[in-house]
C-alpha positions in Angstrom: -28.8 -15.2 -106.9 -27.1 -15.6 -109.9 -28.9 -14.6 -113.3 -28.2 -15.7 -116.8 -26.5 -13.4 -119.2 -28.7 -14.5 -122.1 -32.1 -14.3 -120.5 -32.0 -12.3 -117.2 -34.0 -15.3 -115.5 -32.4 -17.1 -112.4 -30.1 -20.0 -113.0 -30.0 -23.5 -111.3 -27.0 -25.4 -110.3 -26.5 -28.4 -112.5 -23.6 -29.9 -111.0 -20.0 -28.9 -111.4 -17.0 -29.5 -113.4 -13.0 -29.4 -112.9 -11.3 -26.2 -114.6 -7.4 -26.1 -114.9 -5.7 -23.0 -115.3 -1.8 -22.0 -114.6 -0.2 -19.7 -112.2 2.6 -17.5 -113.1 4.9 -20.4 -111.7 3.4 -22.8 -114.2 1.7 -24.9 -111.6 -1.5 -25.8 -112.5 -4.4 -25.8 -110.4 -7.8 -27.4 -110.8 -10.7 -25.6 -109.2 -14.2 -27.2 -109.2 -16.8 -24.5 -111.6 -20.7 -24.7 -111.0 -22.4 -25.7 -114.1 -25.9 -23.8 -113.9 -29.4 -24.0 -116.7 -31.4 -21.1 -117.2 -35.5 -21.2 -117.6 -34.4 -21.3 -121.4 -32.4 -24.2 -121.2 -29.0 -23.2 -121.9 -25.7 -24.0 -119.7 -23.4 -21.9 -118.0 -20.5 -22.2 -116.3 -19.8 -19.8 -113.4 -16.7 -18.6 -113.8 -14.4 -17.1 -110.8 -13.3 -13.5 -112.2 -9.6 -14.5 -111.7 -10.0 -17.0 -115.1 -10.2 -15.7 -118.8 -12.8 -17.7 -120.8 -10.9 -20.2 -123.0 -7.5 -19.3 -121.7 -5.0 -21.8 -119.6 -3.3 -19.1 -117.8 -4.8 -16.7 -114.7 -5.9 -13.1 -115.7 -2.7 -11.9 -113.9 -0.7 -13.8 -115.9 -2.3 -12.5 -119.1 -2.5 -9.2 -117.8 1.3 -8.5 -117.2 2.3 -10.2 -120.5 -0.3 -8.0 -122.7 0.9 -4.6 -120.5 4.4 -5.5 -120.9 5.0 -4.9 -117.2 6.4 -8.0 -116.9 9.4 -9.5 -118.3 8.2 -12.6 -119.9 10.6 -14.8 -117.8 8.7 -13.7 -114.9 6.1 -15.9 -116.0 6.1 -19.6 -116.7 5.5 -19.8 -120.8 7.1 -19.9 -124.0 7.5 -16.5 -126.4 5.0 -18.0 -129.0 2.3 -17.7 -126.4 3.4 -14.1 -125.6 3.0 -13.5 -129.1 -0.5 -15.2 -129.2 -2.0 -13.2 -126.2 -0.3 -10.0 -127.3 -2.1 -11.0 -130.8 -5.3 -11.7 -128.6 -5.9 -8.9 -126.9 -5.0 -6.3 -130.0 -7.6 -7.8 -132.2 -10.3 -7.2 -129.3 -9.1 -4.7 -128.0 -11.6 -1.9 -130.2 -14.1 -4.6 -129.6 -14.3 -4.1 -126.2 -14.5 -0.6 -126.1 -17.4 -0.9 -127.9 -18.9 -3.6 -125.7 -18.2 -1.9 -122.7 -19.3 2.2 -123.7 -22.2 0.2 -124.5 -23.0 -1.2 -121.5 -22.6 2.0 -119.6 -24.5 3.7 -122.1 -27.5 0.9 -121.1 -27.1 1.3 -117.6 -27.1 5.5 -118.2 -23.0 5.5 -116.6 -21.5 8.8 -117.2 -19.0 7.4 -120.6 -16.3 10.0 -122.5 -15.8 7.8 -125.9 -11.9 8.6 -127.3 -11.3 7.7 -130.8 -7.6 9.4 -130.8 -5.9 6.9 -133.3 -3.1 7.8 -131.7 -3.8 5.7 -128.8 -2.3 2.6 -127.4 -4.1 -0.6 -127.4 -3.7 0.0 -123.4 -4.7 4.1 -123.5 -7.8 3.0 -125.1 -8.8 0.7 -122.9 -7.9 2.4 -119.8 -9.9 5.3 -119.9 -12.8 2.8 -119.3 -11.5 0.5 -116.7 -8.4 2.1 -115.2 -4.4 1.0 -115.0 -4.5 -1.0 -111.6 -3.4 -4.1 -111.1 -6.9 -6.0 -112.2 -8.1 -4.3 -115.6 -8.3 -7.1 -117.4 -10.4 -8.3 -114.9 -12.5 -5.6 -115.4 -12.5 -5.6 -119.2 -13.8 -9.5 -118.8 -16.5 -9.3 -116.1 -18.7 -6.9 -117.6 -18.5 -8.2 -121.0 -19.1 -11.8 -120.2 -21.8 -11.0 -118.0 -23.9 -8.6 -120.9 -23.2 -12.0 -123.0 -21.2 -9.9 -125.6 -17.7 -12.3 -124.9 -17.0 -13.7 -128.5 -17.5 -16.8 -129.8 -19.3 -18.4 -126.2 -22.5 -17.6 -124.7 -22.0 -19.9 -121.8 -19.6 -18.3 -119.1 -20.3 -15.6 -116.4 -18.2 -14.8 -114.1 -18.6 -14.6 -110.2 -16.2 -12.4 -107.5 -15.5 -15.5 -105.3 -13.7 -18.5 -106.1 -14.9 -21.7 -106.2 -13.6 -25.1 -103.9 -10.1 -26.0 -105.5 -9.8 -29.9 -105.5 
């Protein structure tokens, strides 16, 4: 059962829609995304965990580029989007520290808050979700799913991914 992240209450499945998004090769792929209405009406998309909201590119992409563990020949795109995710994810970065201390301070998690302004973007950030492979994956879930992801209230993210077409 999936529940909405703006009311709590069990969704419906609407119907679907196509979603494109790139691989590190610059191949796109289309996968087919469950559209879903809560009891108060609004839409949601269902979005597999391996997908950003409103970005073209796979987490993994995104991920690598942001970290700098990749050299950004490794990955299919030009430097102005390196620039613009780098960009990206230092202006949220403080943002979703708060969104996700607060979410483990709602479910009672164990949280240590750091506020060393010495940090890195990527220190700061890691003490909450960890440096493995996946963290932006696990910056995104939680955040999307408490309906805290800015400007949308309308994507949450599942584990498994959908049909591609």
């Amino acid at each position: 059962m999936v529940v909405s992240p703006c009311c709590g209450d069990k969704l419906k499945v609407i119907g679907s829609k196509a979603r494109k998004y790139k691989d590190s090769m610059g191949e796109q792929i289309t996968l087919r995304i469950r559209r879903m209405r809560c009891t108060c009406g609004k839409i949601h998309h269902e979005l597999p965990d391996m997908l950003v909201p409103y970005k073209r590119y796979e987490a993994a992409c995104i991920e690598k580029v942001v970290s700098d563990s990749a050299d950004s020949r490794e990955i299919a795109i030009d430097e102005a989007t390196v620039y613009r995710w780098k960009a990206w994810f230092k202006g949220r970065v403080t943002y979703w520290v708060g969104c996700l201390v607060s979410i483990a301070m709602r479910f009672k998690l164990p949280v240590e808050v750091r506020s060393l302004p010495s940090q890195s973007v990527h220190q700061r950030i890691g003490h909450l979700v960890g440096h493995a492979d996946g963290w932006l994956k696990r910056i995104v879930r939680p955040v999307v799913n408490a309906n805290l992801w800015g400007y949308t209230r309308s994507a949450c993210t599942a584990t498994s991914v959908s049909c591609r077409l």
